[in-house]
C-alpha positions in Angstrom: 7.1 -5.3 -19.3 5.9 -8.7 -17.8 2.1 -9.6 -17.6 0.8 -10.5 -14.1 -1.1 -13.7 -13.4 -2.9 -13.1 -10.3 -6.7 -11.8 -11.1 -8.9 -11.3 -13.7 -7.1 -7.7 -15.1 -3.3 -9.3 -15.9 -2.0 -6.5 -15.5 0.9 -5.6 -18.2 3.2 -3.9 -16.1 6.6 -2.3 -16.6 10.0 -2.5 -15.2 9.8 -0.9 -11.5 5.7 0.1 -11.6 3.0 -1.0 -10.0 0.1 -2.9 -11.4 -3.5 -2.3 -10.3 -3.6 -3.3 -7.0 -0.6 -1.5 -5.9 1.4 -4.0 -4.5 2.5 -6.0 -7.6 5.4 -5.1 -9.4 8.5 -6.1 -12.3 12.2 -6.7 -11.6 14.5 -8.0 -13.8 11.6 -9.0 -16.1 9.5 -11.1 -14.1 6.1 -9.9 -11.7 6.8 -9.9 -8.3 4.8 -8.8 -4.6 6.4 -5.7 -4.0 4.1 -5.5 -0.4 6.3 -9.3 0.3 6.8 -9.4 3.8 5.6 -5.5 4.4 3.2 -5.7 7.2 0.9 -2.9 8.0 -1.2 -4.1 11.0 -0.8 -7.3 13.5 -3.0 -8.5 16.3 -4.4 -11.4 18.0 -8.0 -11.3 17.0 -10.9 -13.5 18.0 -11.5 -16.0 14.9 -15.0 -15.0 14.7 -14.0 -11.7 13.9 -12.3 -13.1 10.1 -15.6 -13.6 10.5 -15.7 -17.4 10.9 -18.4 -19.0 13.0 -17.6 -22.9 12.3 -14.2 -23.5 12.3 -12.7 -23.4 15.6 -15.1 -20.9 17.3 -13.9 -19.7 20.7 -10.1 -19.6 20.0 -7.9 -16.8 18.8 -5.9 -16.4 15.8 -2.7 -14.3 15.2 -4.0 -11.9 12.2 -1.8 -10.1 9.9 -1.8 -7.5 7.1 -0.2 -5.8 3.8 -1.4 -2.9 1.7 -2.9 -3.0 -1.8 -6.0 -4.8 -3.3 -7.5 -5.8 -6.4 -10.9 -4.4 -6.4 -11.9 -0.7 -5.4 -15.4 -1.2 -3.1 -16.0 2.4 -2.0 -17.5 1.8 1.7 -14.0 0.2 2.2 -13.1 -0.7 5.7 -9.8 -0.9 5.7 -8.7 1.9 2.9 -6.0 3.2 4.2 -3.7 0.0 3.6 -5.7 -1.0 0.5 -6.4 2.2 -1.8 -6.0 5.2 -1.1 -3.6 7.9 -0.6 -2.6 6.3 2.9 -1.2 3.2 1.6 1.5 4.7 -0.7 2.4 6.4 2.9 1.9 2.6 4.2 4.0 0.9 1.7 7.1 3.2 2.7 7.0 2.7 6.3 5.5 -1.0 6.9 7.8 -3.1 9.1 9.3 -5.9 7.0 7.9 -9.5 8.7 10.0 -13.0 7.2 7.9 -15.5 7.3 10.0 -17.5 9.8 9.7 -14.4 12.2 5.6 -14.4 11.6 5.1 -17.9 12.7 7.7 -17.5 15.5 5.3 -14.9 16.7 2.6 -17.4 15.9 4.0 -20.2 18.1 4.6 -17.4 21.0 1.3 -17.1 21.5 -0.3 -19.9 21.4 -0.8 -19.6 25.2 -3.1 -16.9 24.5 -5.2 -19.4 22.8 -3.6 -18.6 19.5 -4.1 -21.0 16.8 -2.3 -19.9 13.6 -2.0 -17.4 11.0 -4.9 -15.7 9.6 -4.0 -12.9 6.4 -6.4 -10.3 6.2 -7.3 -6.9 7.1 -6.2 -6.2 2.6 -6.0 -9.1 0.0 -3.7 -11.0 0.6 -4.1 -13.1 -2.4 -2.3 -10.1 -4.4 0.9 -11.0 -2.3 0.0 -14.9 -2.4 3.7 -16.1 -2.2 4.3 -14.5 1.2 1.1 -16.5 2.2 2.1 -19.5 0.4 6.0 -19.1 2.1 4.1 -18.3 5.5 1.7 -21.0 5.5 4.1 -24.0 4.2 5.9 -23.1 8.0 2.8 -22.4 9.7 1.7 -26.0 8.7 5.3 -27.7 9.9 4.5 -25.9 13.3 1.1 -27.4 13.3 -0.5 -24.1 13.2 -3.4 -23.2 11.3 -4.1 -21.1 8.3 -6.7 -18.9 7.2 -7.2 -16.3 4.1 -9.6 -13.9 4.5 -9.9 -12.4 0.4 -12.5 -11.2 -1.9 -11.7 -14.2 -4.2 -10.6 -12.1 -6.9 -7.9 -14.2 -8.2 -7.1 -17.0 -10.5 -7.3 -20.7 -10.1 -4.1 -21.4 -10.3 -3.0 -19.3 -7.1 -5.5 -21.3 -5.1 -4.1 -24.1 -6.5 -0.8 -23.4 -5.3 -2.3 -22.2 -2.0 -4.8 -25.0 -1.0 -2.7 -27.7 0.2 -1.7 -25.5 3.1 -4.8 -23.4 4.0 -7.1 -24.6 6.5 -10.0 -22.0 6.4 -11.3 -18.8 4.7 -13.8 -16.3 4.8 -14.3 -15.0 0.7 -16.5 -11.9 0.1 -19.4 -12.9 -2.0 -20.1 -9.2 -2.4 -23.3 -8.9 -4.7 -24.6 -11.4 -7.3 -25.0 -9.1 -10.2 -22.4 -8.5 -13.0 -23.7 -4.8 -12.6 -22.7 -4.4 -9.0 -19.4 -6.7 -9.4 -18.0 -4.2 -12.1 -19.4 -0.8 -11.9 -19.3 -0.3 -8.0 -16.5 -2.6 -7.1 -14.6 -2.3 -10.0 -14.5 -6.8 -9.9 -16.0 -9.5 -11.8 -18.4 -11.9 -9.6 -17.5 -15.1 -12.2 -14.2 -15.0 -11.4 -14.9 -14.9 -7.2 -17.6 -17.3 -7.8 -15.3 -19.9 -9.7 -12.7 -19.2 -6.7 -15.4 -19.8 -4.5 -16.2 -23.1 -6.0 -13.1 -24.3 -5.7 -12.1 -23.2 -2.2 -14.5 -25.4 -0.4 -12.9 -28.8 -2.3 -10.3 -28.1 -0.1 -10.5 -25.7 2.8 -13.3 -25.1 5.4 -15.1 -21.5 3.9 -17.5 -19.3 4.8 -19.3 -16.3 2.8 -19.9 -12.5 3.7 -22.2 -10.4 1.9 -22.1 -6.6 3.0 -25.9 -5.5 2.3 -25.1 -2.0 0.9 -28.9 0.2 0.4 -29.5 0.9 -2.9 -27.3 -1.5 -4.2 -27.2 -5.1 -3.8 -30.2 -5.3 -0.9 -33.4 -6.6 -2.6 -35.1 -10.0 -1.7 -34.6 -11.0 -5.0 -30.8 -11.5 -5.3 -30.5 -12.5 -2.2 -32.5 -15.3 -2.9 -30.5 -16.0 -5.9 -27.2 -15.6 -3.9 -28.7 -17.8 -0.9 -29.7 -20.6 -3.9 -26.5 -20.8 -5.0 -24.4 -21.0 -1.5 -26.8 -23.6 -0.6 -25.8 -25.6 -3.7 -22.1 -25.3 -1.8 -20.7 -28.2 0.5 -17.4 -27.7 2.9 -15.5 -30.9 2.9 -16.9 -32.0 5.6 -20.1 -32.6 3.8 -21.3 -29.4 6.1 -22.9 -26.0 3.8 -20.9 -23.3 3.4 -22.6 -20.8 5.8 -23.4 -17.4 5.0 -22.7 -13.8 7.1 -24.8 -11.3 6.1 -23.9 -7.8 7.6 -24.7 -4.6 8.2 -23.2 -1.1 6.3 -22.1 1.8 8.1 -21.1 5.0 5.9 -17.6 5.0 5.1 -14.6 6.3 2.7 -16.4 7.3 -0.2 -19.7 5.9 0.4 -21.2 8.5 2.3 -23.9 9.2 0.7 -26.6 6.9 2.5 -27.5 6.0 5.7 -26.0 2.3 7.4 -28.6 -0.5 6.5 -31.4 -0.7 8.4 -31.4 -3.3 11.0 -34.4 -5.1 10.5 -33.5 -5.0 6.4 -30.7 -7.0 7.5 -32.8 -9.8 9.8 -35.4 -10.0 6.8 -32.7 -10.6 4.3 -31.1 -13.0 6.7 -34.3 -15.1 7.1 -34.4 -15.2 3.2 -31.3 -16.6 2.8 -31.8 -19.6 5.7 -34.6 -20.8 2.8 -31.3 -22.2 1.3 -28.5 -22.0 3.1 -28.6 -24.0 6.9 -26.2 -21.2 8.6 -26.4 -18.0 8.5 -25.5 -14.9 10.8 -25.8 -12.0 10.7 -23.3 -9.0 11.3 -22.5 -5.6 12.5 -26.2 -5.7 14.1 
């Protein structure tokens, strides 16, 4: 059994299991990405889709994905590579990618208007050396790197991971302890300490899903909007802020999407703090 060192729940795992997340695993005695390398979806995306809307907006960025993740939101997006019954299917039959062969792709299209590597679509943080691997090439090819993560991880992997990252989108899902650990199964310090660190080094931007019910009053989003203010990218520019729109999903079925206007209201709250914000899925 080996204890792993990505996220807040170090995971004791045994010899040839899985820890939380599903992707992390034990051979020979030592914690190691099972999901290395094992890509479940590819595709040249706009960057503002990561969503990022100051860093290189217009271009295109080659946008790749694993299975597994850390936390267990309900409304997931994306749950059939991240957790649920799907991605054990998923972690049979993904396509194994080297890193050499990603950014190979990368550099292939760049006369689509590519401009790097962006890991996303599940956390890539949980399979942080196949970033790290990835992005120490991407950089020798002069090709940008973005993470898009729920920040759920340790200092140390950012650490590791900062001197060859160039931009991120982090999910500041909630501000509440409640919300963090009951309905997404997380724990906000931890995401907020990433998040604090991230934009030392690396250009970052925020989402906040606005879920009804749950994490939608004025109130904390005035606290969340007071405390992303308080952040600087190292450009000296503020962090800015995406606040989007719900639509029913996975097992969050139970209420309708978030009413549009809710979002524009909660959107004007936050610009009493924060100098960007957008708003999404509107």
């Amino acid at each position: 059994m080996a204890r792993c060192d990505v996220c807040f729940r170090h995971c004791d795992i045994y010899e040839g299991k899985l820890g939380f997340c599903g992707a992390r695993t034990v051979k020979n005695g030592v914690v190691i990405p099972a999901n290395y390398g094992k890509i479940t979806s590819i595709a040249l995306d706009p960057i503002e889709k990561k969503p990022l809307a100051r860093f290189s907006p217009g271009s295109k960025i080659l946008s790749v994905g694993s299975y597994g993740c850390n936390l267990r939101c309900p409304f997931c997006q994306n749950y059939e590579i991240s957790w649920s019954e799907e991605a054990k299917r998923f972690a049979e039959e993904s396509h194994f990618l080297s890193p050499g062969e990603l950014v190979e792709i990368a550099n292939e299209t760049r006369d689509k208007g590519n401009i790097g590597i962006a890991f996303t679509y599940n956390e890539p943080l949980i399979d942080y050396e196949y970033v790290l691997d990835s992005a120490k090439l991407a950089k020798a090819h002069d090709l940008k790197t973005v993470i898009v993560s729920n920040g759920t991880a340790e200092l140390p992997i950012l650490e590791r991971l900062a001197p060859y990252i160039d931009a991120m989108n982090i999910d500041l899902k909630g501000f509440t302890d409640d919300y963090y650990g009951k309905i997404l199964g997380g724990n906000r310090k931890q995401v907020m300490d990433f998040i604090s660190q991230a934009v030392k080094s690396a250009h970052v931007e925020l989402t906040t899903l606005i879920i009804p019910d749950e994490n939608d009053t004025e109130d904390e989003i005035r606290a969340l909007s007071a405390w992303v203010g308080s952040l600087t990218n190292p450009n000296g520019e503020g962090v800015p802020l995406h606040i989007s729109r719900f639509f029913p999903r996975f097992h969050m079925t139970d209420r309708p999407a978030t009413d549009v206007s809710k979002v524009y209201r909660l959107a004007e709250i936050a610009r009493e703090k924060v100098e960007y914000v957008y708003t999404g899925n509107c």
